[in-house]
Biopython code that builds the backbone (N, CA, C, O; Angstrom):
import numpy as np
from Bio.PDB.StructureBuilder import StructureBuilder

atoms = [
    (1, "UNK", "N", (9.582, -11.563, -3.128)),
    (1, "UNK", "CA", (8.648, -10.465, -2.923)),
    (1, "UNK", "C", (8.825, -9.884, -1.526)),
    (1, "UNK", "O", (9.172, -10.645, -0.624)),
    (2, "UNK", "N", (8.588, -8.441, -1.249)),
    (2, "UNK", "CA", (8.193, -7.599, -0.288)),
    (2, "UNK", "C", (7.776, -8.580, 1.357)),
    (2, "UNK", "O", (6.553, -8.694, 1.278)),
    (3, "UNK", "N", (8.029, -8.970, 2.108)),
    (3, "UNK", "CA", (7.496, -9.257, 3.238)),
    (3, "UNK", "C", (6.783, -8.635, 4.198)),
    (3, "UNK", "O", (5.952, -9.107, 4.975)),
    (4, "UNK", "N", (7.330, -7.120, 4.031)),
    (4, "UNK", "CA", (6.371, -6.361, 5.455)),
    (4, "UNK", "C", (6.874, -5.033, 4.713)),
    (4, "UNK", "O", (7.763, -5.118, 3.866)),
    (5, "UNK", "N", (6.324, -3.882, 5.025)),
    (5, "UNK", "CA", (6.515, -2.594, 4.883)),
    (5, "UNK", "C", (6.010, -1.727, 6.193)),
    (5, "UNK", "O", (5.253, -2.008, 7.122)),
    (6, "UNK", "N", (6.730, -0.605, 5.866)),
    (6, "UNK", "CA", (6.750, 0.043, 7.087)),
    (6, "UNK", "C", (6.402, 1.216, 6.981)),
    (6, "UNK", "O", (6.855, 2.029, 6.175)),
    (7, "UNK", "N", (5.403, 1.432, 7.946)),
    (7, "UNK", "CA", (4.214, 3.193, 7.165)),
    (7, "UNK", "C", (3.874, 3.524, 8.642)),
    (7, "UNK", "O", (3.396, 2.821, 9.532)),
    (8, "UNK", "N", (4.355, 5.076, 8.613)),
    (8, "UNK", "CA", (4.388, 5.595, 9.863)),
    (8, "UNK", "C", (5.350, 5.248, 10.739)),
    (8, "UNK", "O", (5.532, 6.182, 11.520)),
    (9, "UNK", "N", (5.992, 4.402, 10.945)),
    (9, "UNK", "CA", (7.060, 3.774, 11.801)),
    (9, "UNK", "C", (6.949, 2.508, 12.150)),
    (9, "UNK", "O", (7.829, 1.853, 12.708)),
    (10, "UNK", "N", (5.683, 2.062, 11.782)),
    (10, "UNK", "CA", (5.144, 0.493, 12.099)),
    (10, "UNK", "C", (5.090, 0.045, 10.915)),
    (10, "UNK", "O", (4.862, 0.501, 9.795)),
    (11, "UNK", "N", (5.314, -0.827, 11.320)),
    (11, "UNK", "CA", (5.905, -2.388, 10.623)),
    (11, "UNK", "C", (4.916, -2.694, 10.269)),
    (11, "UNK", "O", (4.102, -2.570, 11.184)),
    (12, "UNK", "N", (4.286, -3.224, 8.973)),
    (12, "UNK", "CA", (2.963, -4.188, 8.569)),
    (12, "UNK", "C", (4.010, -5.266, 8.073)),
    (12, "UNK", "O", (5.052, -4.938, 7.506)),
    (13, "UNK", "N", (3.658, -6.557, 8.326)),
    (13, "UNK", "CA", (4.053, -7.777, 7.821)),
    (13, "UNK", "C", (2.989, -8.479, 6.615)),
    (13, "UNK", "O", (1.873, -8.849, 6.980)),
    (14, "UNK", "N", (3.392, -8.625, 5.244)),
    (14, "UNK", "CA", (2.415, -8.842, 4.389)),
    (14, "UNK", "C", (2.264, -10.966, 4.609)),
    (14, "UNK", "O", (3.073, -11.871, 4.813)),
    (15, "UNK", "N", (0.999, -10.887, 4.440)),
    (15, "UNK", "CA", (0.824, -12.189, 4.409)),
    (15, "UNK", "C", (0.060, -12.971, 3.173)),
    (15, "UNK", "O", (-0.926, -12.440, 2.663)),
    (16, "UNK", "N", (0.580, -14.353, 2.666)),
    (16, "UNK", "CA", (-0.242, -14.804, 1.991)),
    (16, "UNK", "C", (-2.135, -15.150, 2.104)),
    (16, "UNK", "O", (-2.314, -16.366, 2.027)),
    (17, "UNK", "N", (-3.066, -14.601, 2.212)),
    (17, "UNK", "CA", (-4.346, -15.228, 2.641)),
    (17, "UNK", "C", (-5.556, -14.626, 1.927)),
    (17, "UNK", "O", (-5.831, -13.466, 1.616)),
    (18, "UNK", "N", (-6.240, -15.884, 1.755)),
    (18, "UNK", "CA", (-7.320, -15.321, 1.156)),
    (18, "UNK", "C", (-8.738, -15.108, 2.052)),
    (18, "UNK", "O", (-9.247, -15.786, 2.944)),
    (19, "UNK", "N", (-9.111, -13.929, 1.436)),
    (19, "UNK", "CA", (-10.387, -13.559, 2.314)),
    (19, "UNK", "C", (-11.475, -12.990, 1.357)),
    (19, "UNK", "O", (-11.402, -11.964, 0.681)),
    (20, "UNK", "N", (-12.512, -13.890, 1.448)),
    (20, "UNK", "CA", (-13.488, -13.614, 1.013)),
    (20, "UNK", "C", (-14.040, -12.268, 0.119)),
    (20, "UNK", "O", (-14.839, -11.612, 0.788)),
    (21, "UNK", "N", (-13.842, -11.822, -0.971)),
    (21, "UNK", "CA", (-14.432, -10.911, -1.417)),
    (21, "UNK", "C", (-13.290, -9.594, -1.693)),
    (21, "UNK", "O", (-13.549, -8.715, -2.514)),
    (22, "UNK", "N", (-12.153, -9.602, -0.979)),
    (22, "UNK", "CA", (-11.567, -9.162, -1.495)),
    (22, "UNK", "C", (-10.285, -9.388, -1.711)),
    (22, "UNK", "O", (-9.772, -10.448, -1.352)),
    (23, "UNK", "N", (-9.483, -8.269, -2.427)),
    (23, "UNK", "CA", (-7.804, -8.698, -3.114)),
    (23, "UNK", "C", (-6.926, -8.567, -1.859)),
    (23, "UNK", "O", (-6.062, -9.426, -1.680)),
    (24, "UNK", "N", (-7.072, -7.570, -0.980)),
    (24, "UNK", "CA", (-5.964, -7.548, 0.019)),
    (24, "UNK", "C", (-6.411, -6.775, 1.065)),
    (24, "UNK", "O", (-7.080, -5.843, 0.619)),
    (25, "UNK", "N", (-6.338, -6.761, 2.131)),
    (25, "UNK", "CA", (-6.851, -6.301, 3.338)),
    (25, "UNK", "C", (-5.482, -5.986, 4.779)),
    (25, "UNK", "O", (-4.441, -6.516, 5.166)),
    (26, "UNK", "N", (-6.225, -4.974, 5.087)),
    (26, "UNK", "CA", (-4.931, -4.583, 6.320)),
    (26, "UNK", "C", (-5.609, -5.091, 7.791)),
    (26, "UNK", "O", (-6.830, -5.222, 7.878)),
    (27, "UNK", "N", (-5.046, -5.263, 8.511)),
    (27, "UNK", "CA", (-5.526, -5.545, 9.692)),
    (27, "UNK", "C", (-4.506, -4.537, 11.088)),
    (27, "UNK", "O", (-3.440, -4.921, 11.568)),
    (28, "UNK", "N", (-5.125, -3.454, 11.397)),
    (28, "UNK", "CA", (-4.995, -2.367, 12.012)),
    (28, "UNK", "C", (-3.999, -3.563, 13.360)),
    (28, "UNK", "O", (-2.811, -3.819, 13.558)),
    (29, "UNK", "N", (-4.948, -3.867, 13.814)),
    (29, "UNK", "CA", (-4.436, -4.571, 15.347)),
    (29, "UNK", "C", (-3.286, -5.439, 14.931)),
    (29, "UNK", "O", (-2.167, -5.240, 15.403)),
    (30, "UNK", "N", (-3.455, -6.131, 14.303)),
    (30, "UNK", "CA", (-2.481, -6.947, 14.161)),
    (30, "UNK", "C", (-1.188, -6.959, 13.586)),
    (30, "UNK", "O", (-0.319, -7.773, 13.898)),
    (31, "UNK", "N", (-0.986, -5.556, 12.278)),
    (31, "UNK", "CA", (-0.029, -4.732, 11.994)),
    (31, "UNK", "C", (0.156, -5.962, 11.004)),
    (31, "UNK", "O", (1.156, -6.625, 11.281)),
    (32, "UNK", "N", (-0.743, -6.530, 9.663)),
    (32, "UNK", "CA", (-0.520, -7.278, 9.006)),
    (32, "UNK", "C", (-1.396, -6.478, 7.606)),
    (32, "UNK", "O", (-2.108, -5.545, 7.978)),
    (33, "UNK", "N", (-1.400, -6.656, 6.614)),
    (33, "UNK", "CA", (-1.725, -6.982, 5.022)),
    (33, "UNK", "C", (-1.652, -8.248, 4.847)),
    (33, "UNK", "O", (-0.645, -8.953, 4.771)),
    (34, "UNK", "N", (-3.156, -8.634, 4.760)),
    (34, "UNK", "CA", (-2.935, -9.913, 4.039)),
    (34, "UNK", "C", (-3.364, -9.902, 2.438)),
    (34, "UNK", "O", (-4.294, -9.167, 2.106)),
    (35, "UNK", "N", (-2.857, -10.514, 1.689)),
    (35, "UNK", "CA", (-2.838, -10.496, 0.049)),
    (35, "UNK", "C", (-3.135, -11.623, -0.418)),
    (35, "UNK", "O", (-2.352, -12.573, -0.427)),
    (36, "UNK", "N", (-4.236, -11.645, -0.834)),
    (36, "UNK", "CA", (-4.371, -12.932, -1.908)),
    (36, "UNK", "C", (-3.583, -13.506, -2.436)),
    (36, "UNK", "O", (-3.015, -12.800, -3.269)),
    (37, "UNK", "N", (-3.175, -14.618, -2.381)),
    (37, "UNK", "CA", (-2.110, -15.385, -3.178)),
    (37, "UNK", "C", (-2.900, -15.820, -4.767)),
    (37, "UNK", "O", (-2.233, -16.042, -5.777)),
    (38, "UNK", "N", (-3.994, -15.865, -4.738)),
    (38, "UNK", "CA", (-4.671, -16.291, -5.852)),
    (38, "UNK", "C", (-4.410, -15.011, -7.003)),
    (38, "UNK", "O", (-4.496, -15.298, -8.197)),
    (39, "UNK", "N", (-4.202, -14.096, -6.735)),
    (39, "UNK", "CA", (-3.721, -12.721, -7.193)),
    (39, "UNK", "C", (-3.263, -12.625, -8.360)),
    (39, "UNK", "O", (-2.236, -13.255, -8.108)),
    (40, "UNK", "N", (-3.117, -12.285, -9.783)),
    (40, "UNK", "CA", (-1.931, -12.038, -10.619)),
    (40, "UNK", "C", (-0.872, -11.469, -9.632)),
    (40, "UNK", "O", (-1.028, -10.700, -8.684)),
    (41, "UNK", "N", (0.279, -12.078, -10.132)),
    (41, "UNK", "CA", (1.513, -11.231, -9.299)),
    (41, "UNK", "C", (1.369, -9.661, -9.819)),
    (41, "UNK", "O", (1.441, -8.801, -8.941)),
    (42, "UNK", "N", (1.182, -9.261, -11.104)),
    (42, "UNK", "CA", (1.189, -7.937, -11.117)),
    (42, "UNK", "C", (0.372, -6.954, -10.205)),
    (42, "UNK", "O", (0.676, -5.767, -10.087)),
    (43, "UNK", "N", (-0.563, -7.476, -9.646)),
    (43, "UNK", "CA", (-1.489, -7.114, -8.796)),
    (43, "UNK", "C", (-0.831, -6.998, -7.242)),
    (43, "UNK", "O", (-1.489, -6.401, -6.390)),
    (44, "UNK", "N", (0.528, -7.603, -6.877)),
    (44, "UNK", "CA", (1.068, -7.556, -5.993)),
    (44, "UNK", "C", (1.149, -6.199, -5.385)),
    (44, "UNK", "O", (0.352, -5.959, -4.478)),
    (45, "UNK", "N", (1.965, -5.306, -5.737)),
    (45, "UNK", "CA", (2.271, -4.346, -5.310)),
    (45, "UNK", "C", (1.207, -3.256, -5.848)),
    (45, "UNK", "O", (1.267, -2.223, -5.181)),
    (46, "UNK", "N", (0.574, -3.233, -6.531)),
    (46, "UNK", "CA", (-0.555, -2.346, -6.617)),
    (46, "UNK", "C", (-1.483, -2.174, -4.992)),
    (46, "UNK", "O", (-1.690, -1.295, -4.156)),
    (47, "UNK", "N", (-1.788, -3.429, -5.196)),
    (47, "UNK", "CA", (-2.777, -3.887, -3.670)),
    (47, "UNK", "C", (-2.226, -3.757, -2.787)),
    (47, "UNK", "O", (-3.032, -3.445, -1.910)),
    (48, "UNK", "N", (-0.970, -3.811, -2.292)),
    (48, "UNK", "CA", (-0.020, -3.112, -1.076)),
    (48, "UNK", "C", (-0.219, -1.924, -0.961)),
    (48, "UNK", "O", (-0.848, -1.615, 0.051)),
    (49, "UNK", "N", (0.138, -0.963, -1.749)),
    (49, "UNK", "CA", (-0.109, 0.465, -1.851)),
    (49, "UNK", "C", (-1.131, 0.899, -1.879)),
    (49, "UNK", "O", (-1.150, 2.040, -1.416)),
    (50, "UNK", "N", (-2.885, 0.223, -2.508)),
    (50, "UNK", "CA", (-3.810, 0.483, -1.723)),
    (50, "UNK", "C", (-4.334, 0.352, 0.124)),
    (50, "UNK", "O", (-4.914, 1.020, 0.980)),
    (51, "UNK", "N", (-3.907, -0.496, 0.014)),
    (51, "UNK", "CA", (-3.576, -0.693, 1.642)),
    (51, "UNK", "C", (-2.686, -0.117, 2.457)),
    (51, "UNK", "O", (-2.709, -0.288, 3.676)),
    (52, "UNK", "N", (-1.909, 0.545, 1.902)),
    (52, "UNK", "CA", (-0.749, 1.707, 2.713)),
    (52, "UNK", "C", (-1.720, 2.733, 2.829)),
    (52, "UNK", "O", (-2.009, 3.418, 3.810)),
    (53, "UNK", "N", (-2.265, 2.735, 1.467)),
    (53, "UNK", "CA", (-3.151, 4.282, 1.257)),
    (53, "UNK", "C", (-3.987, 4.164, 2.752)),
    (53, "UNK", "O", (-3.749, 5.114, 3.499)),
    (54, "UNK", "N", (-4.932, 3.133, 3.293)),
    (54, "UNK", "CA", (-5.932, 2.843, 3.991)),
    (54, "UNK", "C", (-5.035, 3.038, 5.162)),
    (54, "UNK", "O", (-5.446, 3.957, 5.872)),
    (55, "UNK", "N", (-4.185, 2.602, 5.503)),
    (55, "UNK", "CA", (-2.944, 2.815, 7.139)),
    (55, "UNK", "C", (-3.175, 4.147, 7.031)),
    (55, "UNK", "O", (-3.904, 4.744, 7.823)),
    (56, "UNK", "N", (-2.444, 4.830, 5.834)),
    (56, "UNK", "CA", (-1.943, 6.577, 6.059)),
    (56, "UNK", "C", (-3.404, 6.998, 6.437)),
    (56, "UNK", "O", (-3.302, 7.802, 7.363)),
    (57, "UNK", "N", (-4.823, 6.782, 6.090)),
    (57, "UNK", "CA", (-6.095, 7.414, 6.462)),
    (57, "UNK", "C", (-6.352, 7.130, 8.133)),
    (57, "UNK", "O", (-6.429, 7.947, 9.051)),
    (58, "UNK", "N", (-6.465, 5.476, 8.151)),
    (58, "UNK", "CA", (-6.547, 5.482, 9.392)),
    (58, "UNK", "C", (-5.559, 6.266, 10.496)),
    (58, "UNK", "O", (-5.858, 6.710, 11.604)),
    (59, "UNK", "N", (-4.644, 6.271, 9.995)),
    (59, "UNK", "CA", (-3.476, 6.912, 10.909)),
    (59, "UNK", "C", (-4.099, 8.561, 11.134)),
    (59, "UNK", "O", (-4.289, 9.257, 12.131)),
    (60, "UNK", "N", (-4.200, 8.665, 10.373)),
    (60, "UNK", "CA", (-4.631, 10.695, 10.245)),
    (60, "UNK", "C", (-6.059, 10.608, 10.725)),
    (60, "UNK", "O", (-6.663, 11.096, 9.770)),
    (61, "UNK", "N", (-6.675, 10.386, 11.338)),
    (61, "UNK", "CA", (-8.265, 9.954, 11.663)),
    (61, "UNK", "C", (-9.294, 9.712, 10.673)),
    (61, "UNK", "O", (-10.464, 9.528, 11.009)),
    (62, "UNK", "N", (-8.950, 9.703, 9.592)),
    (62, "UNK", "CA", (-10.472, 9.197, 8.610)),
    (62, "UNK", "C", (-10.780, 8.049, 9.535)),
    (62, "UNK", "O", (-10.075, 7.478, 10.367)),
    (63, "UNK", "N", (-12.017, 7.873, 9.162)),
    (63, "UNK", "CA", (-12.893, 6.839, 8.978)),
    (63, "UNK", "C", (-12.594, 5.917, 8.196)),
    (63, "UNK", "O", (-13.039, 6.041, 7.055)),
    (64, "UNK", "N", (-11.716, 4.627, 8.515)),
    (64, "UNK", "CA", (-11.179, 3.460, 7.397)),
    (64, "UNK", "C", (-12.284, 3.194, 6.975)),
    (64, "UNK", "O", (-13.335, 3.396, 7.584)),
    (65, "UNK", "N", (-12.139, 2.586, 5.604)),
    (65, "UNK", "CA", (-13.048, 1.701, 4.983)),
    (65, "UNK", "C", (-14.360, 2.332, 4.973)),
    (65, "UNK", "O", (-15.350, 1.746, 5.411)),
    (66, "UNK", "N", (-14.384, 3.025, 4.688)),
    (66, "UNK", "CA", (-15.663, 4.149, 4.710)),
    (66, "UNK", "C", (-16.244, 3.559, 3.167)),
    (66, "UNK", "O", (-15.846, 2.398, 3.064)),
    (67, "UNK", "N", (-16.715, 3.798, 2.447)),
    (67, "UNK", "CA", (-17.309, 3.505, 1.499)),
    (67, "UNK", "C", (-17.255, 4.869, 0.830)),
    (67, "UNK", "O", (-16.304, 4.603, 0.095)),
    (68, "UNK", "N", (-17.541, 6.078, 0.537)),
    (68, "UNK", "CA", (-17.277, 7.105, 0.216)),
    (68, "UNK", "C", (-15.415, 6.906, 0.025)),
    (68, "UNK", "O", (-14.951, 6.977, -1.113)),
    (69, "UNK", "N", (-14.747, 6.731, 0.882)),
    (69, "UNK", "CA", (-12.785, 6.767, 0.944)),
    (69, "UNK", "C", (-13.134, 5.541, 0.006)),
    (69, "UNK", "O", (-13.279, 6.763, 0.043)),
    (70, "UNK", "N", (-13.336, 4.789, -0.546)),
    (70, "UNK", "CA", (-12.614, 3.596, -1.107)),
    (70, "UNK", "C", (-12.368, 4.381, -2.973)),
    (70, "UNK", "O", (-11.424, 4.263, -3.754)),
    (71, "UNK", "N", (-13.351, 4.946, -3.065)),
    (71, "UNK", "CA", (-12.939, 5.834, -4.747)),
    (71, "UNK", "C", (-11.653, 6.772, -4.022)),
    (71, "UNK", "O", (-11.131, 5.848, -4.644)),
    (72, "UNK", "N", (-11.202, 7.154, -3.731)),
    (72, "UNK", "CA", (-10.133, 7.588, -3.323)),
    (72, "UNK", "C", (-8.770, 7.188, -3.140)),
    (72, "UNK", "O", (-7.655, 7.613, -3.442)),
    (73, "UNK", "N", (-9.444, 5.876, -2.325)),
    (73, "UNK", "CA", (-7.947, 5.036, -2.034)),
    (73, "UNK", "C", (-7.726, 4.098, -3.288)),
    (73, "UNK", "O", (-6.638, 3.649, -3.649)),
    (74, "UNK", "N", (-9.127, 3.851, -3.971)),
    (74, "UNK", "CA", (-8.230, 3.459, -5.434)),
    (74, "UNK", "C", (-7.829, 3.952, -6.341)),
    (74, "UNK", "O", (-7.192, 3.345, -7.202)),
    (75, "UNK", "N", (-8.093, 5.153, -6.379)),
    (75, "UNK", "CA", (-7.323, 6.262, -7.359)),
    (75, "UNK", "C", (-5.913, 6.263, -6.861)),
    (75, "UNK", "O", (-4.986, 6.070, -7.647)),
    (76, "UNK", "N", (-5.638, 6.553, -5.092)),
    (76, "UNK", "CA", (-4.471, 6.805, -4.771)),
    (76, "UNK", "C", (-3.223, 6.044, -5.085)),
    (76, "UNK", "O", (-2.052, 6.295, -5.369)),
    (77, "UNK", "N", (-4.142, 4.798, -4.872)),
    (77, "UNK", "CA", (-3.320, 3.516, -4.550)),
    (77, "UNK", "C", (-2.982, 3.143, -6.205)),
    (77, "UNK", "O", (-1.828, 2.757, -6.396)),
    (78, "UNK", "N", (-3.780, 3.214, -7.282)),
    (78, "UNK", "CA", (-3.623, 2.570, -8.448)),
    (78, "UNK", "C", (-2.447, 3.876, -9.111)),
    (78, "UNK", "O", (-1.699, 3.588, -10.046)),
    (79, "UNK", "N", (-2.440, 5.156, -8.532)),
    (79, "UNK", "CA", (-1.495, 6.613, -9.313)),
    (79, "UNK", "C", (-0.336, 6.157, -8.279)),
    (79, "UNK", "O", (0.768, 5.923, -8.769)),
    (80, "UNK", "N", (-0.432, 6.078, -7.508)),
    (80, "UNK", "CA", (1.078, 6.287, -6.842)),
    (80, "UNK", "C", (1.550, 4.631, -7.303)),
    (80, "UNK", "O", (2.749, 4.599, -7.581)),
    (81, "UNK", "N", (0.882, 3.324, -7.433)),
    (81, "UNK", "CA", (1.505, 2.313, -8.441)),
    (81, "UNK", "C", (1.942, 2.509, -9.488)),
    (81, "UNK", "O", (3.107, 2.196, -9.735)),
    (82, "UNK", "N", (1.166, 3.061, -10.375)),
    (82, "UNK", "CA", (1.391, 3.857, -11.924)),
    (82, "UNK", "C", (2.894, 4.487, -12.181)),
    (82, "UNK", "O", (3.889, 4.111, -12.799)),
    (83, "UNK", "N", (2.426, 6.037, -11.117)),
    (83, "UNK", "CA", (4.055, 6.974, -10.822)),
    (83, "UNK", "C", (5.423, 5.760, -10.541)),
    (83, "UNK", "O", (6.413, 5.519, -11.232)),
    (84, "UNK", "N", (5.018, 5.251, -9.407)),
    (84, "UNK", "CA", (6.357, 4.983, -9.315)),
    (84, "UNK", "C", (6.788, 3.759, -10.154)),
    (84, "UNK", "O", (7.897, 3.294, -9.892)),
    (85, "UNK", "N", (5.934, 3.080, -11.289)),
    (85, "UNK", "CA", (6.663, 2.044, -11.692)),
    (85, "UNK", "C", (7.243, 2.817, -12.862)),
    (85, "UNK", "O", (8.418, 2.567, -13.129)),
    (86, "UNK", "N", (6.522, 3.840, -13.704)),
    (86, "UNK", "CA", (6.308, 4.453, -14.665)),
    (86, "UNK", "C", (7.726, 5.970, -14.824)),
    (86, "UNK", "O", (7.902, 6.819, -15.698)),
    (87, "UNK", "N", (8.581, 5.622, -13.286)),
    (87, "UNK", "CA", (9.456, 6.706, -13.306)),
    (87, "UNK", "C", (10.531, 6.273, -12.293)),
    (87, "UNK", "O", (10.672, 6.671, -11.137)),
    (88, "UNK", "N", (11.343, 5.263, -13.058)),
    (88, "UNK", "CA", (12.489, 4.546, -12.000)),
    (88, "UNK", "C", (13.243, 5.519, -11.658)),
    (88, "UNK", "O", (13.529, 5.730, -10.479)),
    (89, "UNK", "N", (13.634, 6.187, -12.566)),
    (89, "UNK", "CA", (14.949, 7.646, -12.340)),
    (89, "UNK", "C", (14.330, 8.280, -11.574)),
    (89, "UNK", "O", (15.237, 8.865, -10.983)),
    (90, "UNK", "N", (13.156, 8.704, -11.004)),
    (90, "UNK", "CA", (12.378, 9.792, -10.071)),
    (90, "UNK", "C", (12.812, 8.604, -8.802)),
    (90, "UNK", "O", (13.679, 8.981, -8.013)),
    (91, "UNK", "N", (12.311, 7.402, -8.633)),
    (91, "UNK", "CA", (12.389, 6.684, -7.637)),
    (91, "UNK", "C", (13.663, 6.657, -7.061)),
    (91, "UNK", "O", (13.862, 6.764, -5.851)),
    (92, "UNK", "N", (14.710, 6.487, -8.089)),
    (92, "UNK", "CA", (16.360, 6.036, -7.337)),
    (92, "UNK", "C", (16.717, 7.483, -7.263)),
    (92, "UNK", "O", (17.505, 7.671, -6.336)),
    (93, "UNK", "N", (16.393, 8.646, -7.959)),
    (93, "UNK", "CA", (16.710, 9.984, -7.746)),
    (93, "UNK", "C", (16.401, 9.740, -5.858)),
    (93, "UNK", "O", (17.242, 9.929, -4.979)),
    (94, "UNK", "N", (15.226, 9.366, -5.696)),
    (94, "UNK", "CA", (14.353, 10.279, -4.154)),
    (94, "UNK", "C", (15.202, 8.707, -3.437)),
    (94, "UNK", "O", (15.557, 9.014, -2.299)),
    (95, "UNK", "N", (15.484, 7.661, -3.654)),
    (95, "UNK", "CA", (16.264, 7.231, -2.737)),
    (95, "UNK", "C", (17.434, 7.177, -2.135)),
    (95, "UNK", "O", (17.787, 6.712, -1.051)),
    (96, "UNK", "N", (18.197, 7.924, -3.313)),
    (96, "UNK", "CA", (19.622, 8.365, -3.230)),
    (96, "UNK", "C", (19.766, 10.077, -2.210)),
    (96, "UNK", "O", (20.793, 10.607, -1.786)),
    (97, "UNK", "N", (19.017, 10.323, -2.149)),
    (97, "UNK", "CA", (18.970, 11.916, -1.910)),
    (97, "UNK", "C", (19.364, 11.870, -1.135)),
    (97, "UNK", "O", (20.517, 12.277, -1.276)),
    (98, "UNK", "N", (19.058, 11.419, 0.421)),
    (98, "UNK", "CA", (19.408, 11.989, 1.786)),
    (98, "UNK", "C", (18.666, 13.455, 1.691)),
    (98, "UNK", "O", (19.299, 14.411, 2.138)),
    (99, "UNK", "N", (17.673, 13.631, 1.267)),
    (99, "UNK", "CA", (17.030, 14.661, 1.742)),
    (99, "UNK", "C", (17.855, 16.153, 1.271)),
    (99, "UNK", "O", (17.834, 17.176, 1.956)),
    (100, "UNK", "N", (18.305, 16.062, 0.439)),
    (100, "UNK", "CA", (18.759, 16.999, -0.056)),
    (100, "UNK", "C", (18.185, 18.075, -0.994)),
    (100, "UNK", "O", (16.993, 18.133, -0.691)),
    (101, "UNK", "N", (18.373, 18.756, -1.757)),
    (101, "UNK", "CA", (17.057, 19.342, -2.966)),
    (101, "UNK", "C", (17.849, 19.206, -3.901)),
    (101, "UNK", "O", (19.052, 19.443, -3.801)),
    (102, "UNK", "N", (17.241, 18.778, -5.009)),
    (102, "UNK", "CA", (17.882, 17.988, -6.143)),
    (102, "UNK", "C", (18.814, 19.113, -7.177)),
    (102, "UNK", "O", (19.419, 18.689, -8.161)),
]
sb = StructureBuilder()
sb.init_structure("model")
sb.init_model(0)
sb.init_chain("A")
sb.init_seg("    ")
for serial, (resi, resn, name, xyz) in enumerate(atoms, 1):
    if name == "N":
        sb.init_residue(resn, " ", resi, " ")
    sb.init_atom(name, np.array(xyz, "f"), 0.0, 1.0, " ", f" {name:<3s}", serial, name[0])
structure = sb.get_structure()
């Protein structure tokens, strides 16, 4: 599995840990995701990408963890899981590109 991902230019390092109450959590300062190991694995990468979603907000100034943003970031986080498992040829299309127009 995935060890760390990198959003915005920084590095998050994903970690095994459980925390109380919820599936996976980012930790701004520390440039970590930690993920439940108790988790279905399918739940792996879903819960990463909600938590990218939460970096890209904090990064742009929302208000993390707002309570109002969390219907948001699970829509975001559960469609952009969906899209990209749901469209490998779109995925290796946009990794092959070099930025080109298709």
């Amino acid at each position: 599995m995935v060890d760390s991902v990198v959003v915005n230019s920084i590095r998050y390092d994903i970690i095994a840990s459980y925390i109380e109450g919820y599936m996976a959590m980012v930790d701004h300062q520390k440039c970590t995701i930690a993920n439940n190991p108790n988790n279905h694995p399918q739940l792996f990468y879903s819960d990463i990408l909600h938590e990218v979603v939460h970096i890209i907000l904090q990064h742009c100034g929302f208000i993390d963890h707002h309570p109002k943003h969390e219907k948001y970031v699970v829509a975001l986080g559960y469609g952009l899981y969906d899209f990209l498992k749901n469209n490998p040829a779109f995925v290796k299309e946009l990794l092959e590109s070099k930025g080109e127009e298709p």
